[in-house]
C-alpha positions as CSV (number, residue, x, y, z in Angstrom):
1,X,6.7,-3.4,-13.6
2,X,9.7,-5.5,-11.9
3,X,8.8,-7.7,-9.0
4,X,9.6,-5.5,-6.1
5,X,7.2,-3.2,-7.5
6,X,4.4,-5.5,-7.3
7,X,5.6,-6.5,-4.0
8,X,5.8,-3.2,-2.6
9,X,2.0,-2.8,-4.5
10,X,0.8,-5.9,-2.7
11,X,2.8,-4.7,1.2
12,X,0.9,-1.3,0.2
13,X,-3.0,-2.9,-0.5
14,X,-3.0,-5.1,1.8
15,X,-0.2,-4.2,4.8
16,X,2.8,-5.6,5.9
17,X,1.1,-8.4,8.1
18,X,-0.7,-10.2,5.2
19,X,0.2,-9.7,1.6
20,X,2.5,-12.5,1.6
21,X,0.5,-15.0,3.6
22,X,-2.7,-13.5,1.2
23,X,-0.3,-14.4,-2.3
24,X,0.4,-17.3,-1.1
25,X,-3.0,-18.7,-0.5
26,X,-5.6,-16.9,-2.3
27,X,-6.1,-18.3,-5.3
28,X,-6.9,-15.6,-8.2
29,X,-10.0,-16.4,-10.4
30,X,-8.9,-15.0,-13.5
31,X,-5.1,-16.4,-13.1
32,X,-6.3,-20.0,-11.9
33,X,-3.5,-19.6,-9.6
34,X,-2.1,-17.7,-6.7
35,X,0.2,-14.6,-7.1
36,X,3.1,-16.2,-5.9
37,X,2.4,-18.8,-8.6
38,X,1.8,-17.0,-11.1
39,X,5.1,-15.2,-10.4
40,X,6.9,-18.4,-10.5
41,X,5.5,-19.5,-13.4
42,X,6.7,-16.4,-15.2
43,X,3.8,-14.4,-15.9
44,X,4.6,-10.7,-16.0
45,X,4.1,-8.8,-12.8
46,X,2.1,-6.3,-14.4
47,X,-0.6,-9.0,-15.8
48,X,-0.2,-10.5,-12.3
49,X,-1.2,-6.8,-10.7
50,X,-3.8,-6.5,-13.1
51,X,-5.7,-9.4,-11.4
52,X,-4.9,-8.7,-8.1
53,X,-6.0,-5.4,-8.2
54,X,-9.6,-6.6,-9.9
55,X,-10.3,-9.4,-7.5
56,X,-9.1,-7.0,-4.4
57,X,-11.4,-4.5,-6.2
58,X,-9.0,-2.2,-5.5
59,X,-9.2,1.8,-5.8
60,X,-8.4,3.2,-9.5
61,X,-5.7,5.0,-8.5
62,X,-3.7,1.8,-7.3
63,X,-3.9,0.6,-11.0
């Protein structure tokens, strides 16, 4: 998964109004960080997904 993917993902779960504001400031359990951060850091967007789509709780077929 590239980033634009996850991005389009994120714009897609959560709508265009909030999924940058949400990765920004909600920090992921399993990640100890927030997406953006995680991102930066260089973990893979899919792992990143991964754990945004569990703590969002997110549908199966968004996985």
């Amino acid at each position: 998964m590239r980033h634009t993917e996850f991005w389009a993902r994120l714009e897609a779960a959560l709508g265009t109004g909030y999924y940058r504001s949400w990765a920004n400031q909600h920090v992921i359990g399993d990640l100890g960080r927030t997406a953006t951060e995680a991102l930066d850091a260089g973990i893979a967007p899919q792992q990143v997904w991964a754990s945004v789509w569990r703590a969002l709780e997110l549908p199966e077929t968004l996985q």
